[in-house]
Biopython code that builds the backbone (N, CA, C, O; Angstrom):
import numpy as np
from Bio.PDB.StructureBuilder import StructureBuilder

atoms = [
    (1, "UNK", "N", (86.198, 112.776, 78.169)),
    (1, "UNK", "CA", (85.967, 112.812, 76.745)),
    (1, "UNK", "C", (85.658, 114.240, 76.286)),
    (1, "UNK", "O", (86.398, 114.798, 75.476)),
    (2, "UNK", "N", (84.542, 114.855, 76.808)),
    (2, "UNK", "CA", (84.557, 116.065, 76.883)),
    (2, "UNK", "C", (85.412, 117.187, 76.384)),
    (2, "UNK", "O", (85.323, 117.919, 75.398)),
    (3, "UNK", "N", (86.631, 117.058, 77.785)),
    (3, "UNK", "CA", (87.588, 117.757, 77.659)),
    (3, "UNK", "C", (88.680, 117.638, 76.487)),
    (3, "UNK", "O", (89.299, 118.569, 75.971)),
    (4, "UNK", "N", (88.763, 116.331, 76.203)),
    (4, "UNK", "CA", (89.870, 115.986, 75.456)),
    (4, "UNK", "C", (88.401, 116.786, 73.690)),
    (4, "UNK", "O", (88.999, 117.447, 72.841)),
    (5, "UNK", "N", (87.835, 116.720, 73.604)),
    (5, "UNK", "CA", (86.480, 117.135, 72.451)),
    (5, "UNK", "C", (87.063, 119.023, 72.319)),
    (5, "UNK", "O", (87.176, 119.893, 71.456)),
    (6, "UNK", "N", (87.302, 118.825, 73.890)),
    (6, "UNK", "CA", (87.657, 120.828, 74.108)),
    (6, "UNK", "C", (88.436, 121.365, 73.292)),
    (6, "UNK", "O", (88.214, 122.474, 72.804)),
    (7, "UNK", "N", (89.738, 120.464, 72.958)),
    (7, "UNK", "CA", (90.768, 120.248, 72.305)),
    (7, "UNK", "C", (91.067, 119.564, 71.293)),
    (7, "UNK", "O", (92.080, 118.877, 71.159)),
    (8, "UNK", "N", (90.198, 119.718, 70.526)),
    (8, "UNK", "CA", (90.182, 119.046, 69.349)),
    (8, "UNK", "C", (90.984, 117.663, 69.055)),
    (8, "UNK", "O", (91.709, 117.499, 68.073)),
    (9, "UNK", "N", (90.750, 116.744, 70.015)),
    (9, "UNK", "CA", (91.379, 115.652, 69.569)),
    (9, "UNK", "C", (90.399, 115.026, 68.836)),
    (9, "UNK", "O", (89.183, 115.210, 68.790)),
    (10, "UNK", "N", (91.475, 113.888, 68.000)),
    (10, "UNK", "CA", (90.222, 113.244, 66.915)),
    (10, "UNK", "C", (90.183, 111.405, 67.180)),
    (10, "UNK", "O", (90.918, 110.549, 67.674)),
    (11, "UNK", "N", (89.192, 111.462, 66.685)),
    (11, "UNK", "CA", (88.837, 109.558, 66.781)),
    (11, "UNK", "C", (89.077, 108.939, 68.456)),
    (11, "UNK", "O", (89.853, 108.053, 68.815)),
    (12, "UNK", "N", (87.981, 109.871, 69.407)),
    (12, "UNK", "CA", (87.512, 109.467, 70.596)),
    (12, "UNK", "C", (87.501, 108.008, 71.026)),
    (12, "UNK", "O", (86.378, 107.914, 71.520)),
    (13, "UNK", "N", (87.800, 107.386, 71.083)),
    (13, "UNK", "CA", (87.124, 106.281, 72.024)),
    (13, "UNK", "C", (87.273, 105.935, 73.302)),
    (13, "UNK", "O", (88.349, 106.010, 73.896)),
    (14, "UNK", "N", (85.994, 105.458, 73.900)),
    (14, "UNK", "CA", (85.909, 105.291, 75.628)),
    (14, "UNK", "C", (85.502, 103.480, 75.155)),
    (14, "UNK", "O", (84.729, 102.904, 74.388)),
    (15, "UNK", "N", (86.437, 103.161, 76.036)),
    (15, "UNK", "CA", (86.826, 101.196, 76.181)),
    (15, "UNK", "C", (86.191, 100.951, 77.328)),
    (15, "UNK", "O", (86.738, 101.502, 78.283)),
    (16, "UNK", "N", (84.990, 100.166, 77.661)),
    (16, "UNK", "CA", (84.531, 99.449, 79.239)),
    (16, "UNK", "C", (85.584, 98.224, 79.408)),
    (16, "UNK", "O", (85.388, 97.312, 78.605)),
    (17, "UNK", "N", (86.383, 98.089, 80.073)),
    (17, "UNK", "CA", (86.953, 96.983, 80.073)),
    (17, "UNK", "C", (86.745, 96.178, 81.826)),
    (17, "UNK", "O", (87.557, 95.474, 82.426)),
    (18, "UNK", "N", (85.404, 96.611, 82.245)),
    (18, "UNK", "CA", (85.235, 96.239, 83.035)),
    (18, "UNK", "C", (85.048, 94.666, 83.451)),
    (18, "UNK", "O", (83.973, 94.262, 83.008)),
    (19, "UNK", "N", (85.869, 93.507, 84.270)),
    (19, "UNK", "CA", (85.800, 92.596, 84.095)),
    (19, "UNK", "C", (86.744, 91.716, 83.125)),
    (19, "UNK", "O", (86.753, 90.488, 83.045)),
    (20, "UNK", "N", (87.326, 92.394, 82.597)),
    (20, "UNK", "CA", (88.333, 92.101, 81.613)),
    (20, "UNK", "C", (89.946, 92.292, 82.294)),
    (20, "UNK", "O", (90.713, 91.333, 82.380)),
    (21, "UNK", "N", (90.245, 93.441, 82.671)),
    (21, "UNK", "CA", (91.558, 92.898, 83.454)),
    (21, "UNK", "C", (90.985, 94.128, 85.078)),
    (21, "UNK", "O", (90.031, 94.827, 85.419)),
    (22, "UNK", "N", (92.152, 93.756, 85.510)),
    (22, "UNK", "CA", (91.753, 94.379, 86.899)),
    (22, "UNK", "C", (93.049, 95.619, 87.157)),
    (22, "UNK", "O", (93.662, 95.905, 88.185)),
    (23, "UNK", "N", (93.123, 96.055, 86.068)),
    (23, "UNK", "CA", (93.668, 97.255, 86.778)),
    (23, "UNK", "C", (93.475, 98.640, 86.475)),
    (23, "UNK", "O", (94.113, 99.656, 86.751)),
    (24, "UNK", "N", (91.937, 98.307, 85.534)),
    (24, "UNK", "CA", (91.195, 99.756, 85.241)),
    (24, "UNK", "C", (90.123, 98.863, 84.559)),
    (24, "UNK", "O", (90.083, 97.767, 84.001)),
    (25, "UNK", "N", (89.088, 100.093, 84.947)),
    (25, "UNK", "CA", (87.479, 100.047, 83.935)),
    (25, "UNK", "C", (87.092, 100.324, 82.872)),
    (25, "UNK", "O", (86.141, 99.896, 82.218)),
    (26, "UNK", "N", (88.056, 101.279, 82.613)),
    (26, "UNK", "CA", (87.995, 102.255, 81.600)),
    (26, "UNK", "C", (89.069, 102.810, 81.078)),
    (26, "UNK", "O", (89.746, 103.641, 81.682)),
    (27, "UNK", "N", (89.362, 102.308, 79.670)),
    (27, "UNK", "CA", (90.236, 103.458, 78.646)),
    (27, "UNK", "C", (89.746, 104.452, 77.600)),
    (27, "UNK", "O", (88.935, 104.202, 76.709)),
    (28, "UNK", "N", (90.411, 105.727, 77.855)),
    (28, "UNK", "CA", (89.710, 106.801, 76.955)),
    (28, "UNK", "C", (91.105, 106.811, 75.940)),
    (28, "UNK", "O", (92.265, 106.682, 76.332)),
    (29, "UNK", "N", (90.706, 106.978, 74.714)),
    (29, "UNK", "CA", (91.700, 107.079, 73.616)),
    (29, "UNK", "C", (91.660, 108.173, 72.740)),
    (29, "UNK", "O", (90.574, 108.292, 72.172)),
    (30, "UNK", "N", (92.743, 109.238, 72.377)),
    (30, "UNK", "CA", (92.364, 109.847, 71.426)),
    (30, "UNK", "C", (93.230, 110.291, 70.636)),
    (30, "UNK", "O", (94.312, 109.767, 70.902)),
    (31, "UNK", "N", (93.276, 110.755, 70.085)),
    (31, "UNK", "CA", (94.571, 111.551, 69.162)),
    (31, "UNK", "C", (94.708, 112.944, 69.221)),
    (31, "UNK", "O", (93.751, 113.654, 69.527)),
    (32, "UNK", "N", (95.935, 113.447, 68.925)),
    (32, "UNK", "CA", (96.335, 114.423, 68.463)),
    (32, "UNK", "C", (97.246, 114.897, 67.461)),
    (32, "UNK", "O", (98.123, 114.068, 67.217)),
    (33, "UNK", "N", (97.332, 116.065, 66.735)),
    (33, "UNK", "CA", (97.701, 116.193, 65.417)),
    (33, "UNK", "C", (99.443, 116.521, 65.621)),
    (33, "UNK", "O", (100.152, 116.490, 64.615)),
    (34, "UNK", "N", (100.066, 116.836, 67.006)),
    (34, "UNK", "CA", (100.857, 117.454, 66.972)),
    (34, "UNK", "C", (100.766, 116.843, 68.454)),
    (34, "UNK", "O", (99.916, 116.226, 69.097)),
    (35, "UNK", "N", (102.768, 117.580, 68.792)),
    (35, "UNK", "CA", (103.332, 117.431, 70.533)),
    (35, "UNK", "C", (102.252, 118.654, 71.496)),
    (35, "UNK", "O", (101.722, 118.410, 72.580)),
    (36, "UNK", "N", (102.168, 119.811, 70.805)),
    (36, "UNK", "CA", (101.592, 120.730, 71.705)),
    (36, "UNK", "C", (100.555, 120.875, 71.743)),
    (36, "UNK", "O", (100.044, 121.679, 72.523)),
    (37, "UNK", "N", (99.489, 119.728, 70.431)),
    (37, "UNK", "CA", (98.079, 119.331, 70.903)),
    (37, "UNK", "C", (97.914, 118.696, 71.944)),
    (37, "UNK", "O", (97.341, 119.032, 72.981)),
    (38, "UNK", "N", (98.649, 117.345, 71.547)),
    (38, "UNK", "CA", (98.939, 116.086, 72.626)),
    (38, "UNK", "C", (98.828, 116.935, 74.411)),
    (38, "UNK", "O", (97.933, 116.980, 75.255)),
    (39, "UNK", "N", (99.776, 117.310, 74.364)),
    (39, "UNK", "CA", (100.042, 118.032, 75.975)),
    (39, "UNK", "C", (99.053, 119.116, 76.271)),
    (39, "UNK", "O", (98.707, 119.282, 77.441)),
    (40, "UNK", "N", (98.477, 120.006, 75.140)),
    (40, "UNK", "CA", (96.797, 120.537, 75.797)),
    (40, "UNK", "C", (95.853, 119.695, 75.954)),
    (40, "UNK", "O", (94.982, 119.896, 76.800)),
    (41, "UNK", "N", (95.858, 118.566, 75.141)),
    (41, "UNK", "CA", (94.540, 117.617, 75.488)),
    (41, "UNK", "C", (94.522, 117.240, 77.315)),
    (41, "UNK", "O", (93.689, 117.079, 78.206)),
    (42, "UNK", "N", (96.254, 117.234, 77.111)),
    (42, "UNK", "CA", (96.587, 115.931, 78.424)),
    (42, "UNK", "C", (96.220, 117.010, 79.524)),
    (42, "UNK", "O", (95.815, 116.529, 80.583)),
    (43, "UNK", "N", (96.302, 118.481, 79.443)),
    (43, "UNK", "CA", (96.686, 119.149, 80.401)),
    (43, "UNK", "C", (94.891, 119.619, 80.792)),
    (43, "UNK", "O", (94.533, 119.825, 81.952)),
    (44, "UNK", "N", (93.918, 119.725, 79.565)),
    (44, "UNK", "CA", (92.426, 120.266, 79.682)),
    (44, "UNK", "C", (91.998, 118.742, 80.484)),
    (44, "UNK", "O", (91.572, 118.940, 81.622)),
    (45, "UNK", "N", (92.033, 117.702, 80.188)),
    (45, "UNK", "CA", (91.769, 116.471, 80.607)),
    (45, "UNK", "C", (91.831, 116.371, 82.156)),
    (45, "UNK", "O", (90.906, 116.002, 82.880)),
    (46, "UNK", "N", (93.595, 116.925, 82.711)),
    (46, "UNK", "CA", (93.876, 116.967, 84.084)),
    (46, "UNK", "C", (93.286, 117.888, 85.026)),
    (46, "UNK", "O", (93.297, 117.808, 86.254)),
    (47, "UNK", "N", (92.573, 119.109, 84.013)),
    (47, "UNK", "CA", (92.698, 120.574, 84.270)),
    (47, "UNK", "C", (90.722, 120.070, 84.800)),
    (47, "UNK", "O", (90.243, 120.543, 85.830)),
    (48, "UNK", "N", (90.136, 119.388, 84.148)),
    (48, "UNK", "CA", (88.433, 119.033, 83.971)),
    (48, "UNK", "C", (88.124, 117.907, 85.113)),
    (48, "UNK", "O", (86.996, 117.755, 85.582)),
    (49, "UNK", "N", (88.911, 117.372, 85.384)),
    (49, "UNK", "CA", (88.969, 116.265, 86.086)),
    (49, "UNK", "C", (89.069, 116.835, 87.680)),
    (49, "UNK", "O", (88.260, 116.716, 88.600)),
    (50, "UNK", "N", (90.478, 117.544, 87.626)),
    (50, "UNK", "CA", (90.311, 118.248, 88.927)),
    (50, "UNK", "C", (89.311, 118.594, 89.506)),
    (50, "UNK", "O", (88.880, 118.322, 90.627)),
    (51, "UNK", "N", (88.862, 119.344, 88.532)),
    (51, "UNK", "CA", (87.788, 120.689, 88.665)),
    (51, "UNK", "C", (86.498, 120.094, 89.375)),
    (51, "UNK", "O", (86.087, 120.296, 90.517)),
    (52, "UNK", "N", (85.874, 119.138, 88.150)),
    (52, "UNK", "CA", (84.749, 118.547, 88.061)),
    (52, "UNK", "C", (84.937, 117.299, 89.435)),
    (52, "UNK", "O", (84.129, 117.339, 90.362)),
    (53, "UNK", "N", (86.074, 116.231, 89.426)),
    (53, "UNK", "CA", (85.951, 115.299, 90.113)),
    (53, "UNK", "C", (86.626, 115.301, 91.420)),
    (53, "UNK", "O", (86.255, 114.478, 92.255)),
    (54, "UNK", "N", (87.492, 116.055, 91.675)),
    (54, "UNK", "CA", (88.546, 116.764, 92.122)),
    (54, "UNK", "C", (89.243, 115.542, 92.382)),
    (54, "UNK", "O", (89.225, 114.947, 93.460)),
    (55, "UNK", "N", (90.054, 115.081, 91.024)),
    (55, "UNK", "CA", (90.807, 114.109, 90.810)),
    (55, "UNK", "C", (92.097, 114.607, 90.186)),
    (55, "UNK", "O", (92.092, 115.564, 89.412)),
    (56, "UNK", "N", (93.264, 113.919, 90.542)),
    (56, "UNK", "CA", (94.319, 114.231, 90.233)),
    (56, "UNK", "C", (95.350, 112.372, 89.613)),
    (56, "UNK", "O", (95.110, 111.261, 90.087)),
    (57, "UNK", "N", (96.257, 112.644, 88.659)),
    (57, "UNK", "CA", (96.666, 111.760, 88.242)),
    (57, "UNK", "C", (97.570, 110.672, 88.871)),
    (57, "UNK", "O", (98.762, 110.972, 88.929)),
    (58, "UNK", "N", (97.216, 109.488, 89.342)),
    (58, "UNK", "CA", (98.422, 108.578, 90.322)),
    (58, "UNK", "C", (99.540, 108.741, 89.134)),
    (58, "UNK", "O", (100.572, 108.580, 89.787)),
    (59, "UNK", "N", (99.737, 108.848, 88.489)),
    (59, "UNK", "CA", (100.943, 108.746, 86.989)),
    (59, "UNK", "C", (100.508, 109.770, 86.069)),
    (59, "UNK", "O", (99.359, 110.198, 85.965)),
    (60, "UNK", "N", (101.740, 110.200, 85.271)),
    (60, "UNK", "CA", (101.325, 110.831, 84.154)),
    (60, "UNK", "C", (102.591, 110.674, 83.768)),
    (60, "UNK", "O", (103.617, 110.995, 84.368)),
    (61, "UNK", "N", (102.403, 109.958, 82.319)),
    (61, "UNK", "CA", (103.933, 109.245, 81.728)),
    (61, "UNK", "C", (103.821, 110.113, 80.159)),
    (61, "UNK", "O", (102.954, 110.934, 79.858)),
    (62, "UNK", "N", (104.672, 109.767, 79.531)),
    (62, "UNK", "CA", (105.246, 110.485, 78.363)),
    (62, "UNK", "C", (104.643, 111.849, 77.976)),
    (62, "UNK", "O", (104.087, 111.927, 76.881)),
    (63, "UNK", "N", (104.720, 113.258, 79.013)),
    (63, "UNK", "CA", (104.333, 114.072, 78.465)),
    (63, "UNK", "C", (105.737, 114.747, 77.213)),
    (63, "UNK", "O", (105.787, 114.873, 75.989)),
    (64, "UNK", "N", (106.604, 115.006, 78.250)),
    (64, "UNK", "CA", (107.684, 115.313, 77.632)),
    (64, "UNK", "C", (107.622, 115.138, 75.714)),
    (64, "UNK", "O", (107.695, 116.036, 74.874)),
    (65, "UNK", "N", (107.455, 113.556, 75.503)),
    (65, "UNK", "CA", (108.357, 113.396, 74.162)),
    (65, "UNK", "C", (106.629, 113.236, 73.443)),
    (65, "UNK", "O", (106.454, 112.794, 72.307)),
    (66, "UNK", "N", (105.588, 113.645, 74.271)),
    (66, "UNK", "CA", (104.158, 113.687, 73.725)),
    (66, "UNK", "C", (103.849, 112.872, 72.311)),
    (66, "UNK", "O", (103.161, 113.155, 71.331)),
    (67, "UNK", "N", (104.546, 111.906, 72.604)),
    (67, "UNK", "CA", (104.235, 110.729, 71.418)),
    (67, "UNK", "C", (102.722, 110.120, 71.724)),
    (67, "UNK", "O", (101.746, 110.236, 70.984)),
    (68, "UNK", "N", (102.784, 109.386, 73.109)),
    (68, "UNK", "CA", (102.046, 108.650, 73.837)),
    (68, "UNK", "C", (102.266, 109.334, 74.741)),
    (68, "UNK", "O", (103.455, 109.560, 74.960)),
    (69, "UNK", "N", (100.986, 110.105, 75.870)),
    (69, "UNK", "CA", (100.453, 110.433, 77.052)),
    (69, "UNK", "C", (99.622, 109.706, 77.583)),
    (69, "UNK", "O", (98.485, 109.720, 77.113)),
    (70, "UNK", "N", (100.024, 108.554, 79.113)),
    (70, "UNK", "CA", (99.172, 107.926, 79.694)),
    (70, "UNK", "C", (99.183, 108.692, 81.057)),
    (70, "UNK", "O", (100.145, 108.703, 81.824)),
    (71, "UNK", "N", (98.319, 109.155, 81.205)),
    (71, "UNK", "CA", (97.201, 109.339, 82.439)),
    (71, "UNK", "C", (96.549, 108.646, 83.261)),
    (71, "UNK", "O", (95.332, 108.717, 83.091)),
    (72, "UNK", "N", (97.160, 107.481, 84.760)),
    (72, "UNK", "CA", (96.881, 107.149, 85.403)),
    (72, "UNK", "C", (95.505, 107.442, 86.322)),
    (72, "UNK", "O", (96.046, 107.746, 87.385)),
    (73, "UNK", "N", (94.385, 107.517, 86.517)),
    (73, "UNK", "CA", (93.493, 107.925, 87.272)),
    (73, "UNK", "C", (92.979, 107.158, 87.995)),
    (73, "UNK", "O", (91.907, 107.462, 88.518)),
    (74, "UNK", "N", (93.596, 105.908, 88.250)),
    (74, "UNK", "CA", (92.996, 104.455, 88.947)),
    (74, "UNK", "C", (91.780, 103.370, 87.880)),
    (74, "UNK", "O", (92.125, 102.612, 86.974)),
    (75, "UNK", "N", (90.745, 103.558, 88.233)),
    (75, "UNK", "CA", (90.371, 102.964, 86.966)),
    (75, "UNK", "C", (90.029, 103.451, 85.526)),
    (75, "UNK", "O", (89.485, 102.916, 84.560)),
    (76, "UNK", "N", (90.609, 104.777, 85.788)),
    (76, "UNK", "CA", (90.553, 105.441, 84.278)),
    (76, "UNK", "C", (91.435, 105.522, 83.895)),
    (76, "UNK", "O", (92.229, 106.103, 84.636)),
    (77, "UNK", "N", (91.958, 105.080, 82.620)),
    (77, "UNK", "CA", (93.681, 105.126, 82.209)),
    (77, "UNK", "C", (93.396, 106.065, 80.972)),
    (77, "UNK", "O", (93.267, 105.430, 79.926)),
    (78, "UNK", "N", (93.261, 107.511, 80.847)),
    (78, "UNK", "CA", (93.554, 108.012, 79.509)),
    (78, "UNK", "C", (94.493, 107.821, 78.563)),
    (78, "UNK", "O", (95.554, 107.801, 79.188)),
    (79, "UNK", "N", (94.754, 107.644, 77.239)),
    (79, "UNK", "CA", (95.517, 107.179, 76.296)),
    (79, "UNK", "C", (95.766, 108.278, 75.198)),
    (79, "UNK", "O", (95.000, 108.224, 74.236)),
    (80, "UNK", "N", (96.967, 109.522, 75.194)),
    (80, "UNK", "CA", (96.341, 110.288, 73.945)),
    (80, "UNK", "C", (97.976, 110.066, 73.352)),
    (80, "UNK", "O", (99.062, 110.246, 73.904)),
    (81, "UNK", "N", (97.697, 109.705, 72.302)),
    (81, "UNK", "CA", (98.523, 109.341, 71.048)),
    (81, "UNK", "C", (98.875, 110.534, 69.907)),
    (81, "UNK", "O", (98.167, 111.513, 69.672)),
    (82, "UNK", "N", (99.961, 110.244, 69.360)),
    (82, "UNK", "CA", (100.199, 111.172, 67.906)),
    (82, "UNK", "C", (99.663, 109.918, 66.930)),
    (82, "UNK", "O", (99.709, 108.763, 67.354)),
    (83, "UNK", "N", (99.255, 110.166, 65.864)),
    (83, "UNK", "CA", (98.551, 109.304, 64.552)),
    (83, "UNK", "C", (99.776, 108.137, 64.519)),
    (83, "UNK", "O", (99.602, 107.033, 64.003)),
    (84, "UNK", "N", (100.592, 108.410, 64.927)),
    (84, "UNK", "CA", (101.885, 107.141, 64.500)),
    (84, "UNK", "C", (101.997, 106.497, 65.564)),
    (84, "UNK", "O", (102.247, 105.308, 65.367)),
    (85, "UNK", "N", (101.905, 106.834, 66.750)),
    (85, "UNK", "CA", (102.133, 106.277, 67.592)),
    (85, "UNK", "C", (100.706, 105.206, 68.304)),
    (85, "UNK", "O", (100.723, 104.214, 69.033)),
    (86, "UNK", "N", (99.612, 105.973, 67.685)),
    (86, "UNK", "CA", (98.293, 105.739, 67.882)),
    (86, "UNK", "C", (98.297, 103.939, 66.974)),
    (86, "UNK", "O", (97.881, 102.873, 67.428)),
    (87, "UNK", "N", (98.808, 104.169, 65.880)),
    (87, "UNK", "CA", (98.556, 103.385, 64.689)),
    (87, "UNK", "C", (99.419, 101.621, 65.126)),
    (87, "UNK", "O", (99.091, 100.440, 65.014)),
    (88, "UNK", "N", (100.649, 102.399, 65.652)),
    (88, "UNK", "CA", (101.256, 101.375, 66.154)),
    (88, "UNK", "C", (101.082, 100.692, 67.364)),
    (88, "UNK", "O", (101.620, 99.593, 67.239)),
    (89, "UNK", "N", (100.612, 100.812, 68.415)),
    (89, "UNK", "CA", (100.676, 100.549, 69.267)),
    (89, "UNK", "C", (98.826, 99.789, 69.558)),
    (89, "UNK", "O", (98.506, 99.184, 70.581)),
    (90, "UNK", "N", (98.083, 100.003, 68.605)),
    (90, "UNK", "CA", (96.458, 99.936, 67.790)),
    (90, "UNK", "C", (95.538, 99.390, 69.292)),
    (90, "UNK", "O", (94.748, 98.448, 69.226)),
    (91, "UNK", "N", (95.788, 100.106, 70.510)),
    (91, "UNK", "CA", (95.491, 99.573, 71.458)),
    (91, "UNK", "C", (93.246, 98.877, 71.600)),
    (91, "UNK", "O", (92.632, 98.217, 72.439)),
    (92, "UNK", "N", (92.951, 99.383, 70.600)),
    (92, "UNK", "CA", (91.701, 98.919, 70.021)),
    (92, "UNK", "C", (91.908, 97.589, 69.655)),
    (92, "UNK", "O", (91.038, 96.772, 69.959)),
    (93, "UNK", "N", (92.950, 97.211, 69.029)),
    (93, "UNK", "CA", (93.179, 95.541, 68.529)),
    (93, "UNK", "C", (93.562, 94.770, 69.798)),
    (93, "UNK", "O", (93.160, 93.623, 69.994)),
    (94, "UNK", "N", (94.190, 95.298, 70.479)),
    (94, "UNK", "CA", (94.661, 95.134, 71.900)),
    (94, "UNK", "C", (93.686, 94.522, 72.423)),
    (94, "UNK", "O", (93.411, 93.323, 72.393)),
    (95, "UNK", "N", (93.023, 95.612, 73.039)),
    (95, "UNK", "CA", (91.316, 95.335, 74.175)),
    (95, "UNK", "C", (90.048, 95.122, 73.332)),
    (95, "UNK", "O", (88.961, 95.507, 73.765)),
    (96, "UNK", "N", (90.159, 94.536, 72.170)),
    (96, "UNK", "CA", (89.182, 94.859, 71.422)),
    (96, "UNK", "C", (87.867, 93.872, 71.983)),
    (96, "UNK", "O", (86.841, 93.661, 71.337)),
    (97, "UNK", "N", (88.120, 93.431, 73.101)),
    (97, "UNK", "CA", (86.832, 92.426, 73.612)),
    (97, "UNK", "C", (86.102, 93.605, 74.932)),
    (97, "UNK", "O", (85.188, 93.432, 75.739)),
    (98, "UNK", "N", (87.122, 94.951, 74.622)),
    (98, "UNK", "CA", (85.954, 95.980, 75.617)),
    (98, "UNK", "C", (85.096, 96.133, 75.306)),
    (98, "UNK", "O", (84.787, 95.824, 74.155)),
    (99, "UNK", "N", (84.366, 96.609, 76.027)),
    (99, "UNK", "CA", (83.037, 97.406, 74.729)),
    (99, "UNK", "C", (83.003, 98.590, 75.012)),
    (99, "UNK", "O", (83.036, 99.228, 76.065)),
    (100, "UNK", "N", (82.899, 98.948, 73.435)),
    (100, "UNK", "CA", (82.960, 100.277, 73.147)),
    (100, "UNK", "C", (82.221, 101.265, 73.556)),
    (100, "UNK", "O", (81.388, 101.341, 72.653)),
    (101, "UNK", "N", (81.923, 102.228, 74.461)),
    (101, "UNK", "CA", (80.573, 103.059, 75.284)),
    (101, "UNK", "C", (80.596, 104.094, 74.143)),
    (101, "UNK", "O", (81.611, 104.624, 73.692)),
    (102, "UNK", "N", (78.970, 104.363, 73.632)),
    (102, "UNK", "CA", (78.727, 105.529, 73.125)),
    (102, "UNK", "C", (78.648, 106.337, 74.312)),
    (102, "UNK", "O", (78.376, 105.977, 75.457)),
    (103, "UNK", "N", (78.885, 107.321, 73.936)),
    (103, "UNK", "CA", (78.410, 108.895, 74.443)),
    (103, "UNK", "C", (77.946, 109.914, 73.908)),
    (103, "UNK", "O", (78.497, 110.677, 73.115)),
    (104, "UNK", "N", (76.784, 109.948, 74.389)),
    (104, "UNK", "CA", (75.727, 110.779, 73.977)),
    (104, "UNK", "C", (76.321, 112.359, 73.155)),
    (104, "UNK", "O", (77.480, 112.555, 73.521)),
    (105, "UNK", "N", (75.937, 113.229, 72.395)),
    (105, "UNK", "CA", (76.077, 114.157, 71.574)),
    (105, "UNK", "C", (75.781, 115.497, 73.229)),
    (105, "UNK", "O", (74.980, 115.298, 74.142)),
    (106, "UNK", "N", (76.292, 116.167, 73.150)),
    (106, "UNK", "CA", (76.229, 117.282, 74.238)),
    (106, "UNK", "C", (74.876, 118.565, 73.585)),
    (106, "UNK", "O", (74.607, 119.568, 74.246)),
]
sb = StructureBuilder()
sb.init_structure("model")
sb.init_model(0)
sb.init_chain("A")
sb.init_seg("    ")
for serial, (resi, resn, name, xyz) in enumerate(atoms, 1):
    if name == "N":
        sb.init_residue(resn, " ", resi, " ")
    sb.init_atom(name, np.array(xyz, "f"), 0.0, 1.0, " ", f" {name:<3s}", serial, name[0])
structure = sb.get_structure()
């Protein structure tokens, strides 16, 4: 979250979907204003993760056409969207029986 904050993405959300399906714990969601936001978020995200967890992505799907960037991490599935693609796809209406994790102000 952090990282993707580094990069000005907007309208954060972290999903617990723990117990809810079994093939992640956690979705992080965010937006970006543009393709070459989208792909710095995706890339500070991969770039923080390494660093910090020294984790690397099992998948990393739609950077290219940076509509939708999903980020495989096993039970972390990052989600960063363009506003249209975000809107349509409303993955909040989706999982909306996650619960939503605050995170604290830095």
């Amino acid at each position: 979250m952090r990282a993707a904050e580094a990069k000005q993405a907007t309208d954060i959300k972290v999903l617990d979907l723990t117990g809810i399906t079994s093939f992640a714990d956690y979705f992080v969601i965010c937006s970006g204003s543009n393709s070459k936001q989208i792909q710095a978020i995706s890339d500070e995200i991969g770039i923080q993760l390494k660093r910090q967890a020294r984790e690397l992505p099992n998948c990393l799907e739609g950077y290219n056409q940076s509509e939708w960037i999903l980020a495989d991490y096993g039970d972390l599935l990052v989600h960063i969207f363009s506003e249209k693609a975000r809107a349509y796809y409303d993955l909040e209406r989706l999982w909306r029986t996650g619960k939503h994790v605050e995170i604290p102000p830095e």
